[in-house]
C-alpha positions as CSV (number, residue, x, y, z in Angstrom):
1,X,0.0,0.0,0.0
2,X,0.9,3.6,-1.0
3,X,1.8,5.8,2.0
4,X,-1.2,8.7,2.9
5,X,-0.5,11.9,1.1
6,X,-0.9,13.2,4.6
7,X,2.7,11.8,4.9
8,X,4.5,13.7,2.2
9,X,5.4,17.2,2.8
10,X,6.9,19.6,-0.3
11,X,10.1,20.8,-1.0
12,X,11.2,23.1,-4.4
13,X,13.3,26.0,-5.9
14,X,11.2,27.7,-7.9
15,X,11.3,25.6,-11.3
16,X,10.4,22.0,-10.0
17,X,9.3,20.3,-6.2
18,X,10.0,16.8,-4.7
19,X,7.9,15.3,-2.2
20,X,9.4,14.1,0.8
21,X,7.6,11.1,3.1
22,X,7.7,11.0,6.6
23,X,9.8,7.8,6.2
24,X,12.9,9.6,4.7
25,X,11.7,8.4,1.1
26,X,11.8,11.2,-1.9
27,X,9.1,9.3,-4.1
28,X,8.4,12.1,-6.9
29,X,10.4,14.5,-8.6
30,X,10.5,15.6,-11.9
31,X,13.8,17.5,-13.5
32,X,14.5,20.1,-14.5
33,X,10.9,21.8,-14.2
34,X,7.4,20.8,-12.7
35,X,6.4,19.5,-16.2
36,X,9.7,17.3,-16.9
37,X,9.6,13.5,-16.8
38,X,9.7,12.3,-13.6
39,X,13.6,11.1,-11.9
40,X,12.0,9.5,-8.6
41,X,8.3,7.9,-9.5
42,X,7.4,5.4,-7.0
43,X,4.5,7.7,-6.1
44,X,2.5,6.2,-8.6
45,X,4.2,2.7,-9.0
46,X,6.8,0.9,-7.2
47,X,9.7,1.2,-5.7
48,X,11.2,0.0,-9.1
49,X,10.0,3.5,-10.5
50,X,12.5,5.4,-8.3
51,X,12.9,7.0,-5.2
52,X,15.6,8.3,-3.0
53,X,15.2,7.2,0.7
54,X,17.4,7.9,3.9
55,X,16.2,5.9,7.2
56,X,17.5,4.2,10.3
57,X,18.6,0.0,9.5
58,X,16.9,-0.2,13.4
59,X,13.3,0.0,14.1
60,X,12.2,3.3,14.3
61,X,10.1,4.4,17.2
62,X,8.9,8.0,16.7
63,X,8.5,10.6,13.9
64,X,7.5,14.2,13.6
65,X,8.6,16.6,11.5
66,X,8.2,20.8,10.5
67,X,9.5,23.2,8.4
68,X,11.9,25.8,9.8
69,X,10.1,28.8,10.5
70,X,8.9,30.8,7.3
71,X,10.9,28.3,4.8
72,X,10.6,25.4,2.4
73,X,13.0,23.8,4.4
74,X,12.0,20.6,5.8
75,X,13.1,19.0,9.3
76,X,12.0,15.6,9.9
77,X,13.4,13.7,13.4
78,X,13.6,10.4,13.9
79,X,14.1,8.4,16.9
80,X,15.1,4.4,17.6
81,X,16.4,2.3,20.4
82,X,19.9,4.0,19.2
83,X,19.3,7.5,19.3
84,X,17.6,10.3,17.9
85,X,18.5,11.7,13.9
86,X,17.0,14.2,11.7
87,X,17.0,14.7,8.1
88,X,17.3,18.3,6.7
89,X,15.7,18.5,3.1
90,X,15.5,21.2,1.0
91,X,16.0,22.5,-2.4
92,X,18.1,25.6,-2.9
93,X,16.9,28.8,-5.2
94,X,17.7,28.4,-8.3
95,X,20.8,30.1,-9.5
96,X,21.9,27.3,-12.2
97,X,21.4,23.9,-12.6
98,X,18.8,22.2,-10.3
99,X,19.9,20.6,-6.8
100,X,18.4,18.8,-3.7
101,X,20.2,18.9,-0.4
102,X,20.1,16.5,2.4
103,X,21.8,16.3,5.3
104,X,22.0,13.8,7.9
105,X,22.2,15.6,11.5
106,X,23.0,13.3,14.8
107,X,21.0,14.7,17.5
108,X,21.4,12.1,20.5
109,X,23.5,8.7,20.4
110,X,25.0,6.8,17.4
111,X,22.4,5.8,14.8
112,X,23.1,3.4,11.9
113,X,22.1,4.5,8.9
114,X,21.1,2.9,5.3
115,X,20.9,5.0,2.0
116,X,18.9,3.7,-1.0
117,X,18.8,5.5,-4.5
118,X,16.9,4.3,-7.6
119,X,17.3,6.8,-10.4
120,X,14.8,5.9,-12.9
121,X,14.0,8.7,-15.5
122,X,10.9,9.0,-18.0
123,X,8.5,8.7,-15.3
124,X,10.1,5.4,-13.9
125,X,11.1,3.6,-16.8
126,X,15.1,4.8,-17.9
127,X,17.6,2.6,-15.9
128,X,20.6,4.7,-16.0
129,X,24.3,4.7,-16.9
130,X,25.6,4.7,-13.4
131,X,29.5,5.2,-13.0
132,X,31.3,6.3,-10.1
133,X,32.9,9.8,-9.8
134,X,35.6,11.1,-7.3
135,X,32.6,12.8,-5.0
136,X,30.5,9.7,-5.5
137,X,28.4,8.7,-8.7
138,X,27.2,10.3,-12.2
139,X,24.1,8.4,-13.5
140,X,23.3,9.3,-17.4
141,X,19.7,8.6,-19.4
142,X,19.3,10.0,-23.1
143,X,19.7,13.7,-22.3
144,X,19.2,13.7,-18.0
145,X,22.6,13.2,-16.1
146,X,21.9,12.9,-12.3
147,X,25.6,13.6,-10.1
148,X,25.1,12.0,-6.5
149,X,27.6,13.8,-4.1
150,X,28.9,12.8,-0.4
151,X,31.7,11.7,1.7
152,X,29.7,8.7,2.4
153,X,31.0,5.9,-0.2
154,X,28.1,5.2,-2.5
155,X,28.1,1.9,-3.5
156,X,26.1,-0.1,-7.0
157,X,23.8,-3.0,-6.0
158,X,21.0,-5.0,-7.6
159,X,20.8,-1.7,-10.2
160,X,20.4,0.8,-7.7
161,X,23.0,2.8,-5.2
162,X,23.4,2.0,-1.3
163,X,25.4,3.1,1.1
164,X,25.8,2.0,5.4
165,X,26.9,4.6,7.6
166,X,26.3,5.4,11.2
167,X,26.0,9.2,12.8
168,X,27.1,10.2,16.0
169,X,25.5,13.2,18.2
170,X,27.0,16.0,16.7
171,X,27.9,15.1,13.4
172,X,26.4,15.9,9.8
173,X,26.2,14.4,7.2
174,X,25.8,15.8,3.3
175,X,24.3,14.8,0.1
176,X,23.7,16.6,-2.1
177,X,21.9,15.7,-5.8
178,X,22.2,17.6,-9.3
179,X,20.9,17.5,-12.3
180,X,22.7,18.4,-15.7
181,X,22.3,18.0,-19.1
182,X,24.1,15.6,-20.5
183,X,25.5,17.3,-23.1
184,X,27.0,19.9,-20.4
185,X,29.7,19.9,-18.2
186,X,28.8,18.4,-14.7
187,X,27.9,21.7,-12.1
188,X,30.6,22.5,-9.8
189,X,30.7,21.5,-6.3
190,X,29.6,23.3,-3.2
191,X,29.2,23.1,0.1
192,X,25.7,21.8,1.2
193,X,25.9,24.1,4.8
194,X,26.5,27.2,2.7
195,X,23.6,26.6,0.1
196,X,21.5,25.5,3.6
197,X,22.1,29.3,5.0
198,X,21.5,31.0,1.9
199,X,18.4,29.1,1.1
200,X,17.2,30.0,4.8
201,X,18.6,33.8,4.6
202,X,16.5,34.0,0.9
203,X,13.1,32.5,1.9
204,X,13.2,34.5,5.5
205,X,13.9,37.7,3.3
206,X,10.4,36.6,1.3
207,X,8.1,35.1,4.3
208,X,9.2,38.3,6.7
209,X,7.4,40.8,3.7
210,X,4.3,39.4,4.8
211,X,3.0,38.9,8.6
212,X,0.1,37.5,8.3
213,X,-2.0,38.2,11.8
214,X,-4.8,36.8,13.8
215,X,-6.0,32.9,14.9
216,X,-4.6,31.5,11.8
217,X,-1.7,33.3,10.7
218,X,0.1,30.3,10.9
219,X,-2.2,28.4,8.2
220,X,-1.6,31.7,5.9
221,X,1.7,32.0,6.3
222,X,2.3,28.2,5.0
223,X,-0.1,28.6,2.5
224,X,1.9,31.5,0.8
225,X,4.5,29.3,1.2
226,X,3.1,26.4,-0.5
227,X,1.3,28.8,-3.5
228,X,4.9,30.2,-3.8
229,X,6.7,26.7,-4.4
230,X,4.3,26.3,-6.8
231,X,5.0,29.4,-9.2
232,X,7.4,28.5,-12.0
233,X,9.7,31.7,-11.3
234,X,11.4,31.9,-14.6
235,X,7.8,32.7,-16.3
236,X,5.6,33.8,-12.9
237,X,2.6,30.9,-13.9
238,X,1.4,28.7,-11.4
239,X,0.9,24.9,-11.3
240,X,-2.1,23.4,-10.3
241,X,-0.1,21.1,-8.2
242,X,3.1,19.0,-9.0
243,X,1.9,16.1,-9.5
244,X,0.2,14.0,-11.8
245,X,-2.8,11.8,-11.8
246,X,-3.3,11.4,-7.9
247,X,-7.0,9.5,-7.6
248,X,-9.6,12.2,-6.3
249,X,-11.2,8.4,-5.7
250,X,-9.0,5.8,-4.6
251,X,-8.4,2.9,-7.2
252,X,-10.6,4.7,-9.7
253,X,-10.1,6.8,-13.0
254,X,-10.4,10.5,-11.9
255,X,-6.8,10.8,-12.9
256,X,-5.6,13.8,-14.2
257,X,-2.5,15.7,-14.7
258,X,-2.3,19.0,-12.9
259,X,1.3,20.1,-13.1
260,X,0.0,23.1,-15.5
261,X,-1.6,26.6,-15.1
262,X,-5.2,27.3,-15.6
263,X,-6.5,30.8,-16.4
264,X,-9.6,30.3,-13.5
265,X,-7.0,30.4,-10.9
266,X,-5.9,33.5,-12.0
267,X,-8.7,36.1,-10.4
268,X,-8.1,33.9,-7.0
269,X,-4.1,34.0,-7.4
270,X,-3.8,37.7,-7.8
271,X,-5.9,38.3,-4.9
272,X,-4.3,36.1,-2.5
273,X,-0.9,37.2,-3.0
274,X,-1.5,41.0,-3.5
275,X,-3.6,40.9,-0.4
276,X,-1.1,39.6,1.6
277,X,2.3,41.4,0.7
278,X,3.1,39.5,-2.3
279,X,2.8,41.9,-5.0
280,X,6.0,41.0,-7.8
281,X,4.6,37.4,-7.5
282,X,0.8,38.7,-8.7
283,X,2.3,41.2,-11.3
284,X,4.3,38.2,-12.8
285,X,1.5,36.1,-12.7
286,X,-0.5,38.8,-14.3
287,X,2.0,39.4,-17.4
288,X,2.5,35.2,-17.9
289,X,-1.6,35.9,-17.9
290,X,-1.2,38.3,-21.1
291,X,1.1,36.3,-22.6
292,X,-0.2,33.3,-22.6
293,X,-4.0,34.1,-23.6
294,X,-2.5,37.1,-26.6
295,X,-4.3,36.2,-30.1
296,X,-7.1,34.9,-31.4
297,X,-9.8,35.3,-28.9
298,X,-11.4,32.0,-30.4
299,X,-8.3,30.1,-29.7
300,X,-8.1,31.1,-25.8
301,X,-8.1,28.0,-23.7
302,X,-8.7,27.1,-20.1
303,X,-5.0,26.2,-19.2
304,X,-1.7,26.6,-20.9
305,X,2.1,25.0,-19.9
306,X,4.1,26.7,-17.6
307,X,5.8,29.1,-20.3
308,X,2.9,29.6,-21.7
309,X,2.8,26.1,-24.4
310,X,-0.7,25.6,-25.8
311,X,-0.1,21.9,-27.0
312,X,-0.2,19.9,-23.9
313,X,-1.8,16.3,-25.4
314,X,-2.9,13.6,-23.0
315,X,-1.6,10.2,-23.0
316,X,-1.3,7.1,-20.2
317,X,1.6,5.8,-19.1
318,X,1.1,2.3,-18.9
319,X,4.2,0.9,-17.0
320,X,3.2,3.2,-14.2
321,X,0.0,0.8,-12.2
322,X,-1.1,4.3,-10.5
323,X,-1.3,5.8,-6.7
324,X,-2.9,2.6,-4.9
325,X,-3.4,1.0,-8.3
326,X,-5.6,4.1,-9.3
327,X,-5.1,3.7,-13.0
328,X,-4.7,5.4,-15.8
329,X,-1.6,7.3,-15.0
330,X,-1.9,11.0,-17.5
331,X,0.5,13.0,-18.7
332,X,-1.0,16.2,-20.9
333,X,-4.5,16.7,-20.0
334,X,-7.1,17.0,-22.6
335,X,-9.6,19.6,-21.1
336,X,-7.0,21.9,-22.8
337,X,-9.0,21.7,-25.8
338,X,-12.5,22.3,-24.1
339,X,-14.6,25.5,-24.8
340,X,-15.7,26.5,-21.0
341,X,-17.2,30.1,-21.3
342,X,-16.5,30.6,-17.1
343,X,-12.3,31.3,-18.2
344,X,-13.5,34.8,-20.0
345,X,-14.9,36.5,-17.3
346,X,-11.9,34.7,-14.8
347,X,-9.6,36.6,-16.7
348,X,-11.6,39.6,-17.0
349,X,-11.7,39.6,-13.3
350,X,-8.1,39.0,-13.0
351,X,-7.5,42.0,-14.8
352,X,-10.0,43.8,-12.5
353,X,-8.2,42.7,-9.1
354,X,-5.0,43.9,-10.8
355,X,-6.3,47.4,-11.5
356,X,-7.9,47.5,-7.2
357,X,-4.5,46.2,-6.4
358,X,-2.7,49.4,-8.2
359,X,-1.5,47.4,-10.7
360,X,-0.4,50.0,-14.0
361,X,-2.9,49.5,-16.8
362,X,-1.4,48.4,-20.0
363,X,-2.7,49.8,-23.9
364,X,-1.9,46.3,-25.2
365,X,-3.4,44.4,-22.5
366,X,-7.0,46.7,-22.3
367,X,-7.1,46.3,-26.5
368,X,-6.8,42.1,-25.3
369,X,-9.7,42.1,-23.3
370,X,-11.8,44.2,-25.3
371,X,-11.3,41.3,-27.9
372,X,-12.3,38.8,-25.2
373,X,-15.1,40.4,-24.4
374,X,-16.4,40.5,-27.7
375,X,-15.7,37.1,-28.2
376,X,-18.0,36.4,-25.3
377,X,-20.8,39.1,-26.5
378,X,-20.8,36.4,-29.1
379,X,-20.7,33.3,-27.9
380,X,-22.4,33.6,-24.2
381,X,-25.7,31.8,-25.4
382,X,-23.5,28.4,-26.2
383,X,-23.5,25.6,-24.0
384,X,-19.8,24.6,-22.9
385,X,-17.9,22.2,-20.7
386,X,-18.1,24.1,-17.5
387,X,-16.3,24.7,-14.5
388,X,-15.3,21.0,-13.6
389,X,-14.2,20.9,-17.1
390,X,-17.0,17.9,-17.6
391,X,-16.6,15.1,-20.4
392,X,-20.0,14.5,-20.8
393,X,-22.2,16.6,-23.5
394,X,-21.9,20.3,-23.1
395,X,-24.2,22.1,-21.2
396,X,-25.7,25.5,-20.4
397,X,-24.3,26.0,-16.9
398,X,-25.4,28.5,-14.5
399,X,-21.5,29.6,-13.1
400,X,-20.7,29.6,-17.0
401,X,-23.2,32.3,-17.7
402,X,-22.9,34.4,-14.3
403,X,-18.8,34.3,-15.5
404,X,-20.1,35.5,-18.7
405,X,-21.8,38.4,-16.6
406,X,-18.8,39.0,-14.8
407,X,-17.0,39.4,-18.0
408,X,-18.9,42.3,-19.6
409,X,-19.5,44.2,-15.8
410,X,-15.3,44.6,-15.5
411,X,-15.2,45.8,-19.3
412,X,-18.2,48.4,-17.6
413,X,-16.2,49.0,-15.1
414,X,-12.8,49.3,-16.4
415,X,-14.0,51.9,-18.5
416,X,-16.4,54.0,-16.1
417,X,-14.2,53.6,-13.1
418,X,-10.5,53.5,-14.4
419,X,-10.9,55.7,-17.4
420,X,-10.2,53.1,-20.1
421,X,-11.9,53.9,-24.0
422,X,-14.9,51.6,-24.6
423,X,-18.8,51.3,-24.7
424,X,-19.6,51.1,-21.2
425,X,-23.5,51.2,-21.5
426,X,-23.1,48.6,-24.5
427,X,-21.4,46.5,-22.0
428,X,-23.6,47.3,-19.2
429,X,-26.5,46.4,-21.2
430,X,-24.9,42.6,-22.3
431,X,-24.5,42.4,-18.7
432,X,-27.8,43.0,-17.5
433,X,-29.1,40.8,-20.6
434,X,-26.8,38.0,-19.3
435,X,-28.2,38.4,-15.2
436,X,-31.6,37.9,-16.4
437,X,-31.1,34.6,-18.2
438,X,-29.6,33.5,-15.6
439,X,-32.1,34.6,-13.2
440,X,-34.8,32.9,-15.3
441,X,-33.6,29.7,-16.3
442,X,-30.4,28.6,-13.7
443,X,-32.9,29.6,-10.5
444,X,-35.8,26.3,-9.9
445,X,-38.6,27.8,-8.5
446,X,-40.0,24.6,-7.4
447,X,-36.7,23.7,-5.3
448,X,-35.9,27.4,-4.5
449,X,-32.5,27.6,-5.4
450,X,-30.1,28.5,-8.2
451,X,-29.2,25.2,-10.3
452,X,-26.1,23.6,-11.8
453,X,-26.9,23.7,-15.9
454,X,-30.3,25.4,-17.2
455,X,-32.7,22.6,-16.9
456,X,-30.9,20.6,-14.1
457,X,-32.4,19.7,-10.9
458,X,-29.2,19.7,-9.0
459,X,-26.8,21.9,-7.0
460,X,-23.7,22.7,-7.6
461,X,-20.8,24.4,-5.4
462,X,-19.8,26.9,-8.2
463,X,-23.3,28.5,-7.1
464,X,-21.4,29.7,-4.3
465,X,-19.8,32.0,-6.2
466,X,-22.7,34.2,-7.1
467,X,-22.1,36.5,-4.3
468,X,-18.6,36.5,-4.1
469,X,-18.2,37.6,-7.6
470,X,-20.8,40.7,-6.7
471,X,-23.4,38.7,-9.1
472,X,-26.4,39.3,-6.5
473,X,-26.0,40.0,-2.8
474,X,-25.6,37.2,-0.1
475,X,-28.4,38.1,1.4
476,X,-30.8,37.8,-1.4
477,X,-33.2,35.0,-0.7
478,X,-32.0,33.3,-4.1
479,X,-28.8,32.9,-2.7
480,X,-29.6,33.2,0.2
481,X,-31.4,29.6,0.0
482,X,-28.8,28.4,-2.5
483,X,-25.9,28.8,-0.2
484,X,-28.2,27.0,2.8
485,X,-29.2,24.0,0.1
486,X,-25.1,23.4,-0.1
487,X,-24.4,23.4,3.0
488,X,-27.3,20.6,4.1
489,X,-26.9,18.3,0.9
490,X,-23.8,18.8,-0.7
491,X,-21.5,18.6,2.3
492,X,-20.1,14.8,3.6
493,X,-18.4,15.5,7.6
494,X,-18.6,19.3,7.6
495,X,-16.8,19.3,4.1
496,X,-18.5,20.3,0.3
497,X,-18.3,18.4,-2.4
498,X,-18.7,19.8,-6.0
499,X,-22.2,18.3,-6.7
500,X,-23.8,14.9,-6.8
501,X,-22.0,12.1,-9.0
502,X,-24.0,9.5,-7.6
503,X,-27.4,8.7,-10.5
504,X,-25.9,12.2,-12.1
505,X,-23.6,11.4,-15.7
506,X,-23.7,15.2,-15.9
507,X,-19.3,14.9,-15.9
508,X,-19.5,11.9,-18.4
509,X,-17.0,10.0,-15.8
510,X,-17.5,6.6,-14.1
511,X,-16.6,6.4,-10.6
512,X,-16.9,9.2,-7.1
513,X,-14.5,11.7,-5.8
514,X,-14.2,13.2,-2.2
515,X,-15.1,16.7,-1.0
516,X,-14.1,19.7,-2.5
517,X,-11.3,21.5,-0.1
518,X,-11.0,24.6,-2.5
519,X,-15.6,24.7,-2.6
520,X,-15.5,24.1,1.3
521,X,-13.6,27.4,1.7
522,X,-16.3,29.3,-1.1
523,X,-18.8,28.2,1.7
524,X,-16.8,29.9,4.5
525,X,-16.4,32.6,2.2
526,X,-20.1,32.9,1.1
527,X,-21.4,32.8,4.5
528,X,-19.1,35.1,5.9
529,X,-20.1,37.6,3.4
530,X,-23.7,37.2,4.5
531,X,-22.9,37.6,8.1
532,X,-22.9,34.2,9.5
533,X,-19.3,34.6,11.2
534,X,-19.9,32.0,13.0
535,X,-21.1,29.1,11.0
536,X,-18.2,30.0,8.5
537,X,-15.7,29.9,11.2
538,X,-16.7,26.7,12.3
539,X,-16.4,25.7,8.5
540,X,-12.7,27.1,8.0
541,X,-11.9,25.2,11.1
542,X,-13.3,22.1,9.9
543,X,-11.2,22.4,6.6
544,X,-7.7,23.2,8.8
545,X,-8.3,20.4,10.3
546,X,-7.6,18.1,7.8
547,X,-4.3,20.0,7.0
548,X,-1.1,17.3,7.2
549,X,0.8,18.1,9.8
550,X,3.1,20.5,8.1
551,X,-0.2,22.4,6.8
552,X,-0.7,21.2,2.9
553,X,-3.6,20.5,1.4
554,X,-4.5,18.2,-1.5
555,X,-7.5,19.0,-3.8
556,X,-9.9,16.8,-2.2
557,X,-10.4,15.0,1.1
558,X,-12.4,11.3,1.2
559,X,-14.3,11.4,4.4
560,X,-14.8,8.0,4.4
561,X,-11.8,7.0,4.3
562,X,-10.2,9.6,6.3
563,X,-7.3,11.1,3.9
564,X,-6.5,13.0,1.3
565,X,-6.8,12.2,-2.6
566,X,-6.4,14.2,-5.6
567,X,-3.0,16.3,-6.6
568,X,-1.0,17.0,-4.0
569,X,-0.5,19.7,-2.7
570,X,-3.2,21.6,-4.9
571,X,-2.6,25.3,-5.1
572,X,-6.1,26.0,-5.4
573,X,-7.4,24.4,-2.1
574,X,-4.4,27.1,-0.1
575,X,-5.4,29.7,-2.3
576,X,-9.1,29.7,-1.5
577,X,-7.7,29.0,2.2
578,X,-6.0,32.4,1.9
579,X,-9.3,33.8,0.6
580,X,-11.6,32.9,3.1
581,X,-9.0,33.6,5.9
582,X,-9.1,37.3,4.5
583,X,-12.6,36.7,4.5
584,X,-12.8,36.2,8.2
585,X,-10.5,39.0,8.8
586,X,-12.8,41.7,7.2
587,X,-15.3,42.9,8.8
């Protein structure tokens, strides 16, 4: 059996991450970015797939771990009959090629110690050249060369690298892992304690820009953390998460690859790290924005590579038998290629926060969304693949169209509230034509309440979004009853799930997922903004509380099973924990 995700905890430098299990075991990491092919891939296979591990030969008796205040870096202590170690893990900004640290720190007593290391690139299935070097050992794969360096001696066996040491109270002990291209020159040496205090001195110079305040400034801070580990530096877009085709139901086919950056995180994104200090990381996001939707307004999809790539096909990787035999593993994900109507008004809105957030306007970016809005003026009335990015038949859905709305009132208001050129009232009046369709056919007089797709009998947790996208008030009885209908029937444990998949083939997929993190937190958010403080701080607390215990959050949570599933850690569930947190805050 796989280990929890609860037992992984993040490490990265800005290009790529690795996550790091509570036994000492690195079992995913991809090199050199977060979209590469994977060097360590046990996570969703075997340990024939690869993984890097570092662990006591004794029994161990005792684990906890954190990361050192306001870093990425990761200290896990471990205790046996012997004594006490702990691994130091981290990955230092990058400055040239990428490289992971660890160091092996005796704490109490003398603690034998055994090191196993099974390159495997291609996502597990490249068995390396592996020679030995001076420092230790070179491993070589088509165009990936992996250098291993330590005093420890690194020994081959079986077609993988060992190596038996023992560390005594006081002592440390360094390796330290690089990645070259093979047709370069290895990367010169360095010494892992230096790169371990500049790494410390860089990301306490970030965290200490922002001090988040109040009953969870701790959960904020990490999250910030978390979201920015997850920007790819060298363009400023954000990963969904850095991993691929995690089960949102375990041993079933929800599968999908997330280790790319969609344009409905954007609005979210910008908010979250403007409103709490992080302003260069929401402008950059902001320009890789620009650049990645500039064009054809016709050709504008929902998510794009990390630099911006638009061909991102998806294919299964059969060798690979899946996290807990939760099968097919992706790579590429096919939504790419889905019209979903919602993305406009996202990035409309994004735009929008910018400008509240003092952002400078741009000539070139307002002529951009004037063509996006047009393309929506034209195209609103379509049915499309929705939020959730469905692969059933398209559908008229109600968060589709209200995004639609929320598309032409920022054009409105860009122009009668920032100055820009423009038809405001032409705008204006699309938007008000918009708010009543919605209003006539997403709202089910018989239930009461605001529906998933025109037509539909169902509820969705998108509908939470009405007010907090300034669609109708909170307090409007609509909503009002909308938000009450989610919180009784769409929530499993005090947590939401997206909407009903049970009798429902609205998503064209077999199979159930677990509750929503990301749509729990549009509750809190939704009923703080209609003054219930208290049910939505009972709500956030609910959701903290199934935090790891180094405070990431994967995209979903199985209540029945009591863990995480889905793509881990998902930058969407701590950016809506940064939003309703803010939302608490505000009176």
């Amino acid at each position: 059996m796989s280990k929890r995700l609860e037992d992984y905890a993040m490490i990265g430098d800005g290009h790529t991450a690795a996550l790091v299990g509570s036994d000492g075991a690195i079992d995913w990491l991809c090199l050199p970015r977060f979209d590469s092919g994977a060097c360590f891939a046990s996570l969703l296979g075997t340990e024939d797939n690869g993984h890097w591990t570092i662990a006591p030969q004794a029994p161990v008796l005792a684990v906890s771990r954190r990361y050192r205040p306001g870093t990425l870096i990761l200290e896990t202590d471990i205790r046996t009959a012997e004594g006490h170690v702990r691994l130091v893990d981290f990955m230092p900004h990058r400055h040239g090629n990428p490289t992971l640290v660890r160091i092996v720190e005796g704490v109490d007593g003398h603690v034998p110690m055994e090191l196993t290391l099974r390159l495997r690139f291609d996502y597990g299935r490249s068995v390396p050249w592996v020679r030995r070097t001076g420092t230790g050992i070179s491993a070589v794969a088509g165009p990936n060369t992996v250098t291993v360096a330590s005093p420890v001696p690194l020994l081959g066996e079986d077609m993988h690298t060992v190596a038996r040491f023992t560390v005594a109270a006081g002592e440390r002990v360094p390796f330290v892992l690089s990645w070259h291209s093979s047709t370069e020159p290895a990367p010169d040496a360095f010494d892992a304690e230096d790169e371990l205090h500049r790494a410390e001195a860089e990301w306490l110079a970030w965290s200490h820009r922002t001090v988040p305040e109040g009953p969870w400034s701790e959960a904020v801070l990490g999250s910030l953390i978390a979201l920015k580990a997850m920007i790819y530096e060298p363009s400023g877009g954000v990963v969904a998460s850095p991993t691929t085709s995690l089960p949102e139901e375990l041993g079933g086919a929800r599968n999908w690859d997330y280790r790319y950056s969609w344009l409905r995180d954007a609005s979210l994104t910008i908010q979250a790290l403007a409103q709490n200090g992080c302003l260069s990381e929401a402008v950059a996001w902001r320009d890789w924005l620009l650049r990645a939707v500039a064009g054809d307004p016709a050709q504008l999809q929902i998510m794009y590579g990390i630099d911006g790539e638009r061909w991102l096909p998806e294919h299964e990787l059969p060798w690979l038998a899946g996290y807990e035999a939760s099968s097919p593993v992706r790579i590429g994900n096919g939504a790419a290629g889905q019209f979903q109507l919602d993305v406009y008004g996202e990035v409309m809105d994004a735009m929008h926060q910018a400008r509240l957030m003092g952002m400078a306007p741009d000539d070139d970016a307002w002529a951009l969304q004037l063509e996006l809005v047009e393309f929506v003026a034209e195209h609103w009335r379509e049915p499309d693949e929705g939020i959730w990015e469905v692969r059933g038949p398209r559908r008229h859905f109600t968060h589709s169209k209200v995004m639609a709305w929320v598309a032409f009132d920022r054009a409105a208001r860009a122009i009668e509230e920032h100055g820009l050129p423009g038809d405001a009232t032409r705008f204006r009046g699309l938007a008000d034509e918009v708010h009543a369709d919605v209003c006539a056919h997403g709202f089910d007089e018989h239930l009461g309440t605001f529906v998933q797709h025109y037509g539909s009998d169902q509820l969705d947790a998108s509908l939470l979004l009405l007010p907090l996208v300034g669609f109708l008030p909170a307090d409007d009885l609509r909503v009002a009853a909308t938000i009450d209908a989610i919180a009784d029937t769409l929530t499993q444990d005090g947590l939401v799930l997206r909407y009903r998949t049970d009798g429902d083939s609205t998503d064209g997929l077999d199979g159930d997922e677990g509750t929503f993190l990301l749509c729990t937190f549009w509750l809190v958010q939704a009923l703080a903004e209609r003054g219930d403080r208290q049910r939505a701080t009972a709500v956030f607390e609910r959701a903290l509380e199934v935090s790891n215990d180094v405070g990431l959050l994967a995209e979903e949570y199985d209540v029945n099973h009591g863990r995480m599933v889905g793509n881990f850690p998902q930058a969407f569930s701590h950016i809506g924990l940064l939003a309703a947190a803010c939302a608490l805050a505000t009176d």
